[in-house]
N, C-alpha and C positions, 0 to 999 in steps of 0.2 A: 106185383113184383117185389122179392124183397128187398131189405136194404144193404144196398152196397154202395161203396164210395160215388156220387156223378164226377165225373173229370170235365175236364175240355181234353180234346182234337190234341192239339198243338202238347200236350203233358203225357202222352199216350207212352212214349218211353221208358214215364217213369213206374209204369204198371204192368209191363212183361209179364206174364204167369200170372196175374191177377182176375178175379171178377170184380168188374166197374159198369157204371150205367154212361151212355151218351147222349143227350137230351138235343136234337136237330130234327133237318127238314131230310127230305130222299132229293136227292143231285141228281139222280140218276137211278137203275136199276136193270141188273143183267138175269138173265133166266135158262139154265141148262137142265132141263127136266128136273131132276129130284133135290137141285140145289141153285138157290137163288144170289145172287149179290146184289145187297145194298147200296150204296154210295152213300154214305151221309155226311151230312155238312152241319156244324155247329154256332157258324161263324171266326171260331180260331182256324180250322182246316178242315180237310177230306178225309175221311179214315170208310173205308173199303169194307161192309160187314160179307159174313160168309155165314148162309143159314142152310143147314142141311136137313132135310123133311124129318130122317130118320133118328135124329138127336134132339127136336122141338117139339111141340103140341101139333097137332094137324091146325087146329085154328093158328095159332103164332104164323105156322107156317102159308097158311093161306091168305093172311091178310098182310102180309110179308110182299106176297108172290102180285097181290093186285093192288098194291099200293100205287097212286101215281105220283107225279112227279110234285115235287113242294109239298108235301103233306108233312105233317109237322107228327115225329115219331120218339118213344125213351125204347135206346134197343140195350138191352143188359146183358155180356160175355166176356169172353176170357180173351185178352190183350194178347196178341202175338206179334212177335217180329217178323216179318216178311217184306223184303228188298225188292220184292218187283210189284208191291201196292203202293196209292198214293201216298204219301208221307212216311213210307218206311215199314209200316204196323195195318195188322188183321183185327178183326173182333169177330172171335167164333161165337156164332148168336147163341143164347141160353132163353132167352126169351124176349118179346118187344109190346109195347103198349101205342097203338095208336091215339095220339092227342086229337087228330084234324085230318079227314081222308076229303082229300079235292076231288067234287066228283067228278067222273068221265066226261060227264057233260056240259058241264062249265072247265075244262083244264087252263092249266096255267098255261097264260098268253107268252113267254116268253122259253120257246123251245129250243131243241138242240141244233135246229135249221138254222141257215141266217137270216138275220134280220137289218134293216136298215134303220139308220142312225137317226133318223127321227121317229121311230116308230121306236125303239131302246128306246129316248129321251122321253116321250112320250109317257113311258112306263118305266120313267125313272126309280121308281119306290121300288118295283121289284126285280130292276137291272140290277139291282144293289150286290143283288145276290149271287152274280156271275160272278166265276172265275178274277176276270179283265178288269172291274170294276172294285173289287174288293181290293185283291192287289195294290190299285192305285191308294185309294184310303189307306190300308194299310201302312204303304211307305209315308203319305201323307203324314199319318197319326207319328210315325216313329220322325219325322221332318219338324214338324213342333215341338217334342216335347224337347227335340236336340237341341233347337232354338231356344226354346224353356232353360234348357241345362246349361247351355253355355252363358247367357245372362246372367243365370243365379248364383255361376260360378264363380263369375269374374267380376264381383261388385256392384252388378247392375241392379236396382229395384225397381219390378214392378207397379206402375200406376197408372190406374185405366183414364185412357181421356174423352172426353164428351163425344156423342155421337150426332147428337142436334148442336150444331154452331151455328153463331148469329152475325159468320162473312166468310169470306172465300179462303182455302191457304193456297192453294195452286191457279187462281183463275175462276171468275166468276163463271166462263161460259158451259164447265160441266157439273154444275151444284143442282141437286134435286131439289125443289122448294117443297117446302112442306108448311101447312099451315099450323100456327100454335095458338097458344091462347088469347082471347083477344083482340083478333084480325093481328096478330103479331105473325111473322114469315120464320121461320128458322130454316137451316139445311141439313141436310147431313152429308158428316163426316168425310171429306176427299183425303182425310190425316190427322192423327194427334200430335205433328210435330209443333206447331205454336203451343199448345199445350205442356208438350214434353219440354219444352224449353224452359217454362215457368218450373217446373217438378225438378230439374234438370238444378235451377240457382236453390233448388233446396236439397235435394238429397245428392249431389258431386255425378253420379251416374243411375242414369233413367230407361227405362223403355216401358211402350204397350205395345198393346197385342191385340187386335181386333176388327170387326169388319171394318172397311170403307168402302166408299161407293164415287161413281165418277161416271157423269149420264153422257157419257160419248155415243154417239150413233156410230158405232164401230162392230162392222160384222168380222174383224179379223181372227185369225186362230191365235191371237197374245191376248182378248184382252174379253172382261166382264164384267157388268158394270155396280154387280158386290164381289169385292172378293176380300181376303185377309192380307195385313202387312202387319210385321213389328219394325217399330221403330225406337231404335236407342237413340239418345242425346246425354254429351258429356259436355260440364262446364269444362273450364281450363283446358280445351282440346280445337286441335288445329285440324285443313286438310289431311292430313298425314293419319292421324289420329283415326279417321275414317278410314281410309285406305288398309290403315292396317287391322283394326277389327273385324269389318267387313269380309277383308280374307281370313282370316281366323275363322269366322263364323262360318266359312262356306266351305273349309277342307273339314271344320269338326262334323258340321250338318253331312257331307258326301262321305266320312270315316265312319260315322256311325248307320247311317242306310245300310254301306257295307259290312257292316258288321253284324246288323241283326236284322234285314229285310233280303238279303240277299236272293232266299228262296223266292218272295214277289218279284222281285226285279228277272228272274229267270223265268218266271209266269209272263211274264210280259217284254219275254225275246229282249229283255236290252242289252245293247254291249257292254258288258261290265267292264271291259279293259280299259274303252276310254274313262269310268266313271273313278277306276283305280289310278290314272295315270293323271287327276287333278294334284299337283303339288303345288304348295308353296317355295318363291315368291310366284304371284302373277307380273305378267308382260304389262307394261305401265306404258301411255304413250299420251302427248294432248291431243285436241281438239286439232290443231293445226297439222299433225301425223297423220291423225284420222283422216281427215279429207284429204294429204295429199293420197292415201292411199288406196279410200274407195274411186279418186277422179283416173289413180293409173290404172285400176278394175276395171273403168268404164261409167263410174256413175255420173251420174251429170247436178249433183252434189258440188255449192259454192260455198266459200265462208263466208257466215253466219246465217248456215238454213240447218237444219234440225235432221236429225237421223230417222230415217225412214225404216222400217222392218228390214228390207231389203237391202239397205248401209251395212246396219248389224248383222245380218246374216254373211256377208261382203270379207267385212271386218274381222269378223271368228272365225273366219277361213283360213285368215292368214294366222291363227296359232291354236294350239292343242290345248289349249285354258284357255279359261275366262280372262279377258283382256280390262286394264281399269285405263278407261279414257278419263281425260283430265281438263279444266282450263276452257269450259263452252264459253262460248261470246253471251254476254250479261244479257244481249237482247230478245235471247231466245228459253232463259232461265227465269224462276220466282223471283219477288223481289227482294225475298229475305238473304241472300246468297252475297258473299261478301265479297266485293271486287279484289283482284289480285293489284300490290302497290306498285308492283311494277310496270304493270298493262290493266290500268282499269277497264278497257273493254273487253275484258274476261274476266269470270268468275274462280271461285276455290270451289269449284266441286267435280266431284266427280260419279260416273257412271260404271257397271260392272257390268260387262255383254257375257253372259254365257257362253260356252264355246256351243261349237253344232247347232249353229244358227239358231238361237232359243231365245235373243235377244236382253235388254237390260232385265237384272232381276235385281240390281240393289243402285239408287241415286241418293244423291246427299254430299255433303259439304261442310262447308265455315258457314257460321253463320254472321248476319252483320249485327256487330256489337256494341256500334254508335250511334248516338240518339238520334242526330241531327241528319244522317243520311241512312236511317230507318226512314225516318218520317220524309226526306227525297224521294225514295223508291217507292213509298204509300203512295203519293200523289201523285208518280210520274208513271205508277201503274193505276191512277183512279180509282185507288179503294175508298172505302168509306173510312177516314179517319177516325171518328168516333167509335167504331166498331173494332178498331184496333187498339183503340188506347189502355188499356190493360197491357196489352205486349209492348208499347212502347214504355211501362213503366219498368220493365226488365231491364231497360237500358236506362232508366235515372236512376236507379239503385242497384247500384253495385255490379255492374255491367263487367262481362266477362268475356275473354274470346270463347265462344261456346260452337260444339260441330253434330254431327249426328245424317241419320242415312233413316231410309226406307226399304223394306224388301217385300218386293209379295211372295206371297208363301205357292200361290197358284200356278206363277210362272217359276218358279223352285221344283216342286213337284215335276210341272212340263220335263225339263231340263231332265231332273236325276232317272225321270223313267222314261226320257223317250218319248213322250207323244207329241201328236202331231199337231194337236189341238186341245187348247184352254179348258175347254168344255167339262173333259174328265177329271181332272184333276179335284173339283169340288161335289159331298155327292147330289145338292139341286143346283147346277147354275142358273145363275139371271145372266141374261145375255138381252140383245135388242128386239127379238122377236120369243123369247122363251121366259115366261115369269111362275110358269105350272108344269111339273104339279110341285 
């Protein structure tokens, strides 16, 4: 083949009238006697080739016509506009080079038939390659780097925090123990925010970015037990301080989906209206509004018991946003969360429910920024002292009111596209019964 420009998919517009090469796999393939259609996939998009016997080589055109499905092809022709193929644009084939022909009789296990959702899972590596599945990555991919941008934007600097830790930051009872060197135990990471806190009294505004893990024996459609969260943390920053970044973060993350993912989000049937109709401010309400209003729903939900899937799902009915509940009872919160002066038996923090029942996707608060009832809350949650004592020394020097939030990117994802379940939104989850492939 000679040389001509390779493009990607998704740039196809900007070579109208031209010859370019497309280096992909065949999606598909139609056959009308003396003319064939390709489907080919590059990974950016779908671009539709059109091979006509009496314009190519007989071989071109034969090995064209029995290609099957995933075979990995560079097809070289002339870019055309056409509004009734995938993505807008033709490629009048000039010629094709087969890289990989799958043969007949090993074909590729995942056809145009349906299939069932462990059997997809199963064959994770090459669901990848579906439609449904790309999509989601897709907007995923454009969901971080939004997250990326907005940080970078507004003063925050990246710093990555440990992933083996030597104690708990949420609760000893879902830490995966891992053995280190030594007959030494380490865990990993349920959070960089203890972390972020220390980064936080040195550089004024902090975040990471990275997996966590949290070994719940939990088969629910919210949760996984690696998934991704960033987490910011600001010195000199109060409850409020949260509340309002967190919103900021989550109409810039849903403006820009809309702005450059929207063709996925229409791959995968979601309502855009609602996704268009997140504004700023969110519906603010506490902890004490909260329950009275899943108990008039019917839930059977008392104060000071924790929100169940089903609360939040409850809860986000009653408004068209994401709602920021406020003010939980300290007994059901970490113990780094700093009592409210006027009702110590609540906290400063707060939760973000998605709307359309998609549940929390962003928690966090004040954090406490005195030494002496640091070290109460150590002990009156039984952690190990000494394995804290580096974060108490955050508060003998030069101790600050300091605040900061969590989001998982997973349950983000869930939310802006619609699904139903957790699962898709990462492309291998770990879940409790799925650790392969």
């Amino acid at each position: 083949m000679s040389s001509v420009p390779r493009i990607a998919i998704e740039h196809a517009s900007q070579y109208v009238g031209q010859t370019v090469e497309i280096a992909g796999w065949l999606y598909n393939l139609r056959r009308s006697g003396k003319i064939i259609f390709p489907l080919l996939r590059d990974g950016t998009g779908i671009m539709q080739c059109v091979a006509v016997k009496a314009d190519i080589s007989e071989k071109c055109f034969n090995d064209l016509r029995d290609l099957t499905q995933e075979s990995s092809v560079i097809v070289r022709g002339r870019v055309r506009a056409e509004s009734r193929a995938p993505g807008g644009y033709e490629l009048d084939v000039e010629d094709a080079g087969i890289v990989h022909r799958i043969p007949e009789d090993q074909p590729y296990p995942i056809t145009p038939k349906e299939h069932g959702i462990e059997f997809l899972f199963d064959h994770r590596h090459l669901h990848l390659r579906s439609r449904r599945p790309h999509a989601i990555l897709r907007v995923r991919h454009e969901i971080i780097r939004a997250i990326r941008d907005y940080f970078d934007s507004n003063g925050f600097t990246l710093v990555d925090t440990p992933i083996f830790t030597p104690a708990a930051c949420e609760g000893t009872t879902t830490l995966f123990e891992v053995d280190y060197f030594e007959d030494e135990k380490v865990y990993l990471t349920q959070s960089g925010q203890l972390y972020n806190e220390a980064t936080a009294m040195a550089f004024g505004k902090t975040y990471c970015f990275g997996p966590t893990f949290r070994a719940e024996k939990s088969k629910t459609r919210r949760h996984l037990t690696e998934f991704w969260m960033v987490e910011p943390e600001m010195a000199y920053a109060t409850l409020e301080d949260v509340k309002r970044v967190s919103e900021e973060l989550i109409c810039f993350i849903v403006r820009r989906v809309l702005e450059r993912r929207r063709h996925e989000l229409e791959t995968l049937e979601r309502d855009i209206g609602k996704l268009e109709a997140i504004r700023a401010p969110f519906p603010r309400i506490s902890y004490d509004e909260a329950v009275a209003i899943l108990q008039r729903k019917g839930s059977e939900i008392q104060w000071g018991g924790d929100f169940g899937g089903t609360d939040e799902t409850l809860l986000s009915e009653e408004f068209g946003q994401p709602v920021m509940v406020d003010r939980f009872p300290a007994e059901i919160k970490a113990f780094y969360f700093q009592p409210d002066e006027q009702r110590p038996e609540v906290v400063l923090g707060v939760d973000v429910l998605a709307s359309e029942g998609y549940g929390e996707i962003v928690g966090g608060g004040q954090r406490i920024h005195d030494y002496n009832l640091l070290l109460q809350r150590i002990r009156e949650h039984n952690l190990p002292q000494k394995a804290f004592d580096w974060y108490l020394d955050l508060r003998r020097y030069g101790s600050v009111p300091h605040a900061g939030f969590g989001m998982g990117v997973e349950r983000t994802v869930a939310w802006i596209c619609g699904l139903d379940h957790i699962r898709e939104t990462i492309a291998f989850p770990r879940m409790l019964y799925r650790t392969r492939p």
